[in-house]
C-alpha positions in Angstrom: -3.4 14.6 -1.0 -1.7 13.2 1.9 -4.3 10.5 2.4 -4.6 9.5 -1.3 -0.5 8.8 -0.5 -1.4 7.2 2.5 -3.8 4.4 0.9 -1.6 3.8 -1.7 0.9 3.2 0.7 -1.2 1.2 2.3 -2.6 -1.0 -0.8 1.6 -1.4 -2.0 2.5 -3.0 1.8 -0.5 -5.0 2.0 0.7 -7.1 -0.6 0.6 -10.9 0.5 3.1 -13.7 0.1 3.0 -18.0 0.6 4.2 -17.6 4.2 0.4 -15.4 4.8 -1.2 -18.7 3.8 -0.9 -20.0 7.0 -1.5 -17.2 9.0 -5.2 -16.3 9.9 -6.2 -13.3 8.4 -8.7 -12.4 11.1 -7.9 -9.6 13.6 -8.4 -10.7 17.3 -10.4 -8.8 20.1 -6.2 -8.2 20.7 -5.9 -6.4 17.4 -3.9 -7.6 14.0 -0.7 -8.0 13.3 1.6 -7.3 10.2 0.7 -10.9 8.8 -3.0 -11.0 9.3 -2.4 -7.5 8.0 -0.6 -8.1 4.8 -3.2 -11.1 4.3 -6.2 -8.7 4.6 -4.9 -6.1 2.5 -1.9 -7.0 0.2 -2.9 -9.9 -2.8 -6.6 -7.9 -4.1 -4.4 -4.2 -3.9 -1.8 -6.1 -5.7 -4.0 -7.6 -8.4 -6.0 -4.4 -8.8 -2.5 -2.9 -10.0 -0.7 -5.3 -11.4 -2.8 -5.1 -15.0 -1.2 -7.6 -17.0 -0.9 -9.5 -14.2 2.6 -10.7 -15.0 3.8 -10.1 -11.0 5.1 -7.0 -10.9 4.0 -3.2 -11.2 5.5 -0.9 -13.3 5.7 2.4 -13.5 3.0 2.7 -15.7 0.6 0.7 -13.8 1.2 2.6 -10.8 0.8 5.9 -12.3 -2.4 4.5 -13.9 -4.0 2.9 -10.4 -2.9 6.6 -8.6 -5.0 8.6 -11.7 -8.0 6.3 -11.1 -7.8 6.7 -7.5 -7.1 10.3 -6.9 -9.8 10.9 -9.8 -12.5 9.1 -7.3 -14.1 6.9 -9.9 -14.7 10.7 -11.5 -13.5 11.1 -15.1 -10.7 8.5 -14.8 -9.9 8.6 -17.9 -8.2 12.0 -18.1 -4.7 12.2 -18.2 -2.9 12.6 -14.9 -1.0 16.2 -14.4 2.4 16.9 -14.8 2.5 17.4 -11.4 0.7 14.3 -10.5 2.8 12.3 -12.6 6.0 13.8 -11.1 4.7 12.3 -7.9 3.3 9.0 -8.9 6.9 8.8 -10.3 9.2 9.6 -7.3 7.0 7.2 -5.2 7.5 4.6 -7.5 11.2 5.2 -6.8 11.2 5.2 -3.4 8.8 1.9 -3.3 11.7 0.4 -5.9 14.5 -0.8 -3.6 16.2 -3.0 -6.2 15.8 -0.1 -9.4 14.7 -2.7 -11.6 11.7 -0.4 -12.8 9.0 -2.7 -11.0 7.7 -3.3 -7.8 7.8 -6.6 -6.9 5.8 -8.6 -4.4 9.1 -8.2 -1.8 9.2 -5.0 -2.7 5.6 -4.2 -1.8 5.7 -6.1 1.2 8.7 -4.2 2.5 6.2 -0.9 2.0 3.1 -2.7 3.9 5.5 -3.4 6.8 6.7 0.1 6.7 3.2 1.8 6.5 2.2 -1.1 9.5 5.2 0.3 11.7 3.7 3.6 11.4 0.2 2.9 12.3 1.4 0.6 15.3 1.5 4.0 17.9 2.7 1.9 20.8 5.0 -0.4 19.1 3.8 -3.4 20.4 3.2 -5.4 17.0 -0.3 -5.3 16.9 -2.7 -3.2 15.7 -5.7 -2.2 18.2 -8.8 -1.4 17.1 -8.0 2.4 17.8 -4.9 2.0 15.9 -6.6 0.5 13.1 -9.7 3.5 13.0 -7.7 6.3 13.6 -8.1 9.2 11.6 -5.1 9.1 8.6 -3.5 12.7 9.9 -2.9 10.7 13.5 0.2 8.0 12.3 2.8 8.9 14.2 5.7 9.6 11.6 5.1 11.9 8.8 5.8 11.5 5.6 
């Protein structure tokens, strides 16, 4: 359950803004940093959430892109648990810094530069190769 958390942690902080545009979004042979890896990750995640597309995530959306995602592709049409819902919602809290009842772009960033702190193991602003493959029960704060 931890890694379903984990990518959806991921997918919110990858989200992109204008300032990515002129940043490469290849890694190096150094490793990638938090720009190259909003750009890789943060503007497809975003539009795969966001399903009205009017710039922002709410609360229903996010439960929504969790269901499908936790379901696997299987049955995603069932309703999510209590339980799961419970969670879906108290993320969606914590990923709302501002309480508005969306996630914003900002917002999301803020998460992609959070979850790209804790994979970064030796704090040097890059993420190595190892860093980048290692296994999701290796980042180096828990949740």
């Amino acid at each position: 359950m931890g890694i379903r958390i984990l990518t959806v942690v991921g997918a919110v902080l990858a989200l992109g803004g204008p300032a990515l545009a002129q940043t490469p979004s290849t890694p190096t042979a150094a490793g990638m940093t938090l720009q190259q890896f909003e750009a890789a990750n943060g503007d497809k995640w975003f539009a795969r959430v966001d399903a009205n597309k009017d710039g922002k995530i709410s609360p229903e959306e996010f439960e929504a892109f969790r269901a499908k995602s936790a379901s696997d592709g299987a049955d995603a049409a069932a309703k999510p648990s209590d339980k799961a819902s419970k969670r879906a919602a108290r993320i969606f809290a914590r990923f709302d810094a501002d309480h508005d009842g969306f996630i914003s772009r900002s917002e999301a960033n803020a998460v992609l530069a959070w979850r790209f702190k804790r994979m970064d193991a030796n704090n040097d602003g890059v993420l190595s190769l190892e860093e980048l493959n290692a296994k999701p029960g290796k980042a180096k704060v828990g949740i």
